[in-house]
N, C-alpha and C positions, 0 to 999 in steps of 0.2 A: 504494500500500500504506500502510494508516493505520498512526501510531504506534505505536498498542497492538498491534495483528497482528505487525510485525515485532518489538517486545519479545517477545511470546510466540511466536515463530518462534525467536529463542533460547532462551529459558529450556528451551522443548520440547526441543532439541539438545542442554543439558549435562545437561537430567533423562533424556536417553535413553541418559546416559553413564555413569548411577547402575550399579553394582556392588557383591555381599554382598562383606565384609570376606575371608570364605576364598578368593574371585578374584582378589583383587588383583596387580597385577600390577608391576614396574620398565621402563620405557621407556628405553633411553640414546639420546642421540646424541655424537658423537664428532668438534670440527672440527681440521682438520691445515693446517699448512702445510707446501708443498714449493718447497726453497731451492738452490739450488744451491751449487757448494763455498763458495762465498765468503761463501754467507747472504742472496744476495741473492734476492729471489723469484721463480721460475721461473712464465713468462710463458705465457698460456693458448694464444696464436697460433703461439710458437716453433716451431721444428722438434722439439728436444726438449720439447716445452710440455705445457701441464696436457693437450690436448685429445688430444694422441697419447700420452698418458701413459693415458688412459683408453682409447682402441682399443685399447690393449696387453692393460690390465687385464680388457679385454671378452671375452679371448679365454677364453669357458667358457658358463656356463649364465645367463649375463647377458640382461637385455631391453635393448636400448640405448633411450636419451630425444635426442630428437636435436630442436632448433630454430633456426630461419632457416639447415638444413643444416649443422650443428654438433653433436656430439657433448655434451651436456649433461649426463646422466646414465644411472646403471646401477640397475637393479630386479632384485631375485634374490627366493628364498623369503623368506628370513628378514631380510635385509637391503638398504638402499637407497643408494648413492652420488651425491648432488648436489654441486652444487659453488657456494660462496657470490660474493658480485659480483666479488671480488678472488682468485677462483680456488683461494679456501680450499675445501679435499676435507672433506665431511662422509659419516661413514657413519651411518646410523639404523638400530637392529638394532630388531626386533620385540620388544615387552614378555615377560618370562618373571615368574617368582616368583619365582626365584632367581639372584644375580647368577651363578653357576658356568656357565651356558647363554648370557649376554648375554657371559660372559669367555672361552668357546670361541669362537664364532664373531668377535668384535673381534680376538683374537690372531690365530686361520688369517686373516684379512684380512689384516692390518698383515705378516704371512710374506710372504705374496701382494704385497704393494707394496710391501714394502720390496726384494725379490728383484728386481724391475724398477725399480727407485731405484738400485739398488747396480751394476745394467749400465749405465744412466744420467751415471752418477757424481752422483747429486742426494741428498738428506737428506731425511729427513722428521721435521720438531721439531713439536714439545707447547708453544706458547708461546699465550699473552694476544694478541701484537699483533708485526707483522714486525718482526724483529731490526735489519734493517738497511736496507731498502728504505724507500723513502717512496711514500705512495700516488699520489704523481705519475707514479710509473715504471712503474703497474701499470693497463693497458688495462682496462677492462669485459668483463663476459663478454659475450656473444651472446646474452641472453635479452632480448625485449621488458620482460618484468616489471620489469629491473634499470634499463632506461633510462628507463623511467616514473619509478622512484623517483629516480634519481639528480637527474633536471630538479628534480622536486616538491624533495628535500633543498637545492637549491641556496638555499633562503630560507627555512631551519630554524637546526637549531644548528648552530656551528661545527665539530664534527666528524662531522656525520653521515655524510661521503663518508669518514672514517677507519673508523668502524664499518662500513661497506661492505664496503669494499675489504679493513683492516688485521689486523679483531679473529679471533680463536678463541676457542674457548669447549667447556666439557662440561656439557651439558643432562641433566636426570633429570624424566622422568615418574611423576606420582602418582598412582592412582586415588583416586574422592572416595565414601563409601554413598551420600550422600544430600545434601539442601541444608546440613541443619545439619554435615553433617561437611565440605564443602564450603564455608561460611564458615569453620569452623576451622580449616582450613590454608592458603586463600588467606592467613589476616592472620597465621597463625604462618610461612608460606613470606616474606611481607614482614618480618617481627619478625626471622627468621633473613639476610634478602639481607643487611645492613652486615657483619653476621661471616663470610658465604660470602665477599662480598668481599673481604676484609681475609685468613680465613684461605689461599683458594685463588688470590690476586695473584701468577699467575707472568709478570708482563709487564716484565721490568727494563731496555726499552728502545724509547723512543717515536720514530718516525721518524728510527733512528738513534742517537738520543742516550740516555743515561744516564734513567731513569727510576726514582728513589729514592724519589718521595713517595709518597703513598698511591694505590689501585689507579686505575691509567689507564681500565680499560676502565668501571669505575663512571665514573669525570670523562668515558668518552665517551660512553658513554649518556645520560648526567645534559643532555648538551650537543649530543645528536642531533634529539631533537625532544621537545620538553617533554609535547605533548599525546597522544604514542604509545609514550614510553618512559619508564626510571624507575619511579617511583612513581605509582599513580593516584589521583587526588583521590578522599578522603574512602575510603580502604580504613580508614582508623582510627577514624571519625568516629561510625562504625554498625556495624550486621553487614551485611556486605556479601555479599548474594547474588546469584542468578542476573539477577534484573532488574536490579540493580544495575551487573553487568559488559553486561547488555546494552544496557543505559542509558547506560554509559558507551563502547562500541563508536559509537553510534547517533549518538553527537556527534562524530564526529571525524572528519576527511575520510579516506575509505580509498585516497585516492590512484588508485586505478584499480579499475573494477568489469568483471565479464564481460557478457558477452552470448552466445550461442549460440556459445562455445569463443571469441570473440572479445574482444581487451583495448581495454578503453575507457579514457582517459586523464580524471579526472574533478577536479583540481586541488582547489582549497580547498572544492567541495561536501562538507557533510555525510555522514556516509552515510545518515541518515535523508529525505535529500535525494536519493539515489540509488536507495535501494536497492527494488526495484519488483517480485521476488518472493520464494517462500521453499526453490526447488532448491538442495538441498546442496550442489549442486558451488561456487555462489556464497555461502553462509552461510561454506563453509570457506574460501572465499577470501578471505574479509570478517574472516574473524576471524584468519587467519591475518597480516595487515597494519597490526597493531598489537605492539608490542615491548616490554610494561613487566617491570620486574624479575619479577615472578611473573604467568604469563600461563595462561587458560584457553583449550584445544581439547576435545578430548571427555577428557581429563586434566589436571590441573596439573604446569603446565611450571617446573620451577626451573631460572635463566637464568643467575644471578648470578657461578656460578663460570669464570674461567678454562682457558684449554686446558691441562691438566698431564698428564706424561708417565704410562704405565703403571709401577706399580701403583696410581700416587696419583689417577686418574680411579678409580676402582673404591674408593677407599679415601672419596671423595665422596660415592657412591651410597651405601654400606653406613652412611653416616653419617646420609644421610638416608633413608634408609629405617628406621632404628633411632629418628629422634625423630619419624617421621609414621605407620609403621606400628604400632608401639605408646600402645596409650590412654593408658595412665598417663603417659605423656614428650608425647605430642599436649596431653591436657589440661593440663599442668602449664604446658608452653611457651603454650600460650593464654591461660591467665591469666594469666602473668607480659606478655607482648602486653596486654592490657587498662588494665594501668597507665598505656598512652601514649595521646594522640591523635593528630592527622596532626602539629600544631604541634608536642608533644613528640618524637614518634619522628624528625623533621626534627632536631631535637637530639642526637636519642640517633643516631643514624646518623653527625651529624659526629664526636660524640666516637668512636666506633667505629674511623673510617676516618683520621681526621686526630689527635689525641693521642695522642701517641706513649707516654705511662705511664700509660694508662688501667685505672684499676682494674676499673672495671664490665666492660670486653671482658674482661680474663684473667680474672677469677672467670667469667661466662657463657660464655668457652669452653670452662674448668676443669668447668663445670657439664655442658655438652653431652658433652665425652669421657665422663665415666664416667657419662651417661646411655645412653650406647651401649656404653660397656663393659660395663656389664651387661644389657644384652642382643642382644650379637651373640657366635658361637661362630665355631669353623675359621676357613677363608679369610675370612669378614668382620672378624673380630675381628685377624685378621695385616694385614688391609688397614690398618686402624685405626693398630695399633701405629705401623704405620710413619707413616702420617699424623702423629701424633702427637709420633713422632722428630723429624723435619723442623722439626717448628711449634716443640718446643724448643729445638732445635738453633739455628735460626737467625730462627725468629719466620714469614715471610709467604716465601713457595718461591723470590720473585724474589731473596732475600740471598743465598740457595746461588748461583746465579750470578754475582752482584756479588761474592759473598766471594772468590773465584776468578778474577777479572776482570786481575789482574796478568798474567796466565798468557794474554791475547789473548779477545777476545770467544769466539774457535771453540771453545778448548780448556774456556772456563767454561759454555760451552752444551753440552757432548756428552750431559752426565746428559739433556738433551732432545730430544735424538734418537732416533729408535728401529731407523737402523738396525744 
């Protein structure tokens, strides 16, 4: 398959993902960890463990996902439960228009697991990265996929078996019209990741230990694998479109391609070196195996924030849906993006995440509230307030835990539990 054919095999996929502005739609996903009383991570093979946690959970209008004979995941109408390399529970509910439909069915879920958590005697917290466990102590799941990567990561960055294993995170999808509205948000969804960071940093503890400085899971990204995470070269540089992101897919080893339902282990080859047709089943998979701060599937994916407790996941979404779906806050925040290139915004990102009296971040996130205060209404604008609360209150969500931290790790974490 020549070069140009498989560029335009993408480009073809994200232009089939174009949608009018009145369709638009919010995508969540939602990842958890489940600890047991102590905090420490409940283990997928246990007797109590993540894998009989989900038979449990099965018991209804579930499709069970089962591989090498293992319990992997759950498929429902509206919603999907997988589970990350470190046995982190993620649910994906199907995109609505409205978050009021994406926040019915997340809550009857979390009823649903917490109700079998609590027979259990196990927790289930809203954190960044495991409380108290170190990813030593935490088996691989049973998916081919996962043992592919993990070899491949063993000669990347230094955390990349942490972001494995350790991290949670709450993802928001965004639909795009067209190309041009589609470079607009990939480089205002980058312009905005240093302050998702920073604002939504609920990780106040790294393998155990105290974790005060600035957000872990940015430093573990940043330090998983240079070429497939993070930032991608030259989103600042140009207007970065379709060819652009497939251009930049096309260089980079995908770590493992399919073959007729079959995983092939393909090490440091290119994918432009692998990749040999144009079936969707392997386009998704090829694009799905790449991990940078703002990441395109047949939507744009914002990565950046932290796993944070209900109501403050939903107080994320409303946030950004208020400066992507509205033009006037879309264009304003693009050209304020425009001011930087890769070398600047590499700057502007440290000052962001690492100065601690940074003028530029609180005026810019001063900016973004009441770019969203005025125009979100009800439940999105209550999500907001409170968002809002918190960030005054104590600046970045990890300090509400530390500030309480006299009181025993368990008791300054409970706001993050949700049973």
């Amino acid at each position: 398959m020549d070069y140009q054919k498989q560029i335009d095999t993408f480009v073809n996929y994200f232009k089939s993902a174009e949608s009018k502005k009145e369709n638009h739609k919010i995508g969540m996903e939602f990842e958890h960890l489940i600890l047991n009383n102590d905090l420490t991570a409940v283990g997928y093979y246990e007797e109590q463990g993540i894998e009989s946690l989900l038979q449990q959970l099965s018991q209804g209008e579930w499709k069970k996902v089962y591989e090498k004979g293992h319990l992997i995941g759950l498929r429902g109408d509206e919603k999907i439960v997988t589970l990350e390399p470190g046995g982190q529970l993620e649910i994906s509910i199907a995109p609505f228009p409205e978050l009021e439909n994406t926040e019915k069915i997340y809550l009857e879920f979390i009823e649903e697991l917490t109700e079998i958590l609590d027979e259990r005697d196990q927790k289930l917290a809203v954190l960044g990265y495991q409380p108290r466990s170190s990813i030593e102590d935490l088996a691989l799941l049973p998916k081919e996929r996962y043992d592919f990567m993990y070899e491949y990561f063993k000669t990347t960055g230094k955390y990349a078996h942490h972001m494995m294993k350790g991290t949670a995170s709450v993802q928001m999808n965004i639909d795009y019209i067209n190309e041009e509205d589609y470079i607009k948000k990939m480089r205002v969804g980058y312009f905005l990741s240093p302050l998702i960071y920073y604002l939504f940093d609920n990780t106040p503890f790294f393998e155990g230990e105290i974790a005060a400085d600035s957000s872990i899971r940015e430093e573990i990204w940043t330090n998983c694998d240079s070429q497939r995470s993070g930032i991608i070269e030259g989103i600042f540089d140009k207007k970065f479109g379709y060819s652009d992101y497939a251009e930049y897919l096309l260089n980079i080893p995908p770590i493992i391609r399919k073959k007729e339902g079959e995983l092939i282990y393909t090490g440091d080859q290119l994918l432009k070196d692998v990749m040999q047709n144009d079936k969707l089943e392997e386009v998704e998979h090829f694009i799905s195996m790449v991990f940078p701060d703002v990441r395109t599937k047949k939507y744009i994916e914002i990565r950046s924030a932290d796993a944070v407790p209900y109501p403050y996941n939903f107080a994320f979404a409303a946030l950004l849906k208020a400066l992507f779906y509205n033009q006037e806050h879309l264009d304003y925040l693009y050209q304020e993006s425009l001011k930087y290139n890769q070398r600047d915004f590499l700057e502007y990102k440290e000052e962001i995440l690492r100065n601690k009296e940074s003028i530029k971040r609180e005026e810019l996130i001063a900016d973004i509230f009441k770019q969203a205060e005025n125009t979100l209404s009800g439940n999105e604008l209550k999500y907001l307030g409170k968002l809002k609360k918190i960030y005054l209150e104590y600046g970045r969500f990890k300090f509400k835990t530390l500030a309480d931290l006299d009181q025993g790790k368990q008791k300054a974490l409970n706001w993050c539990l949700l049973n």
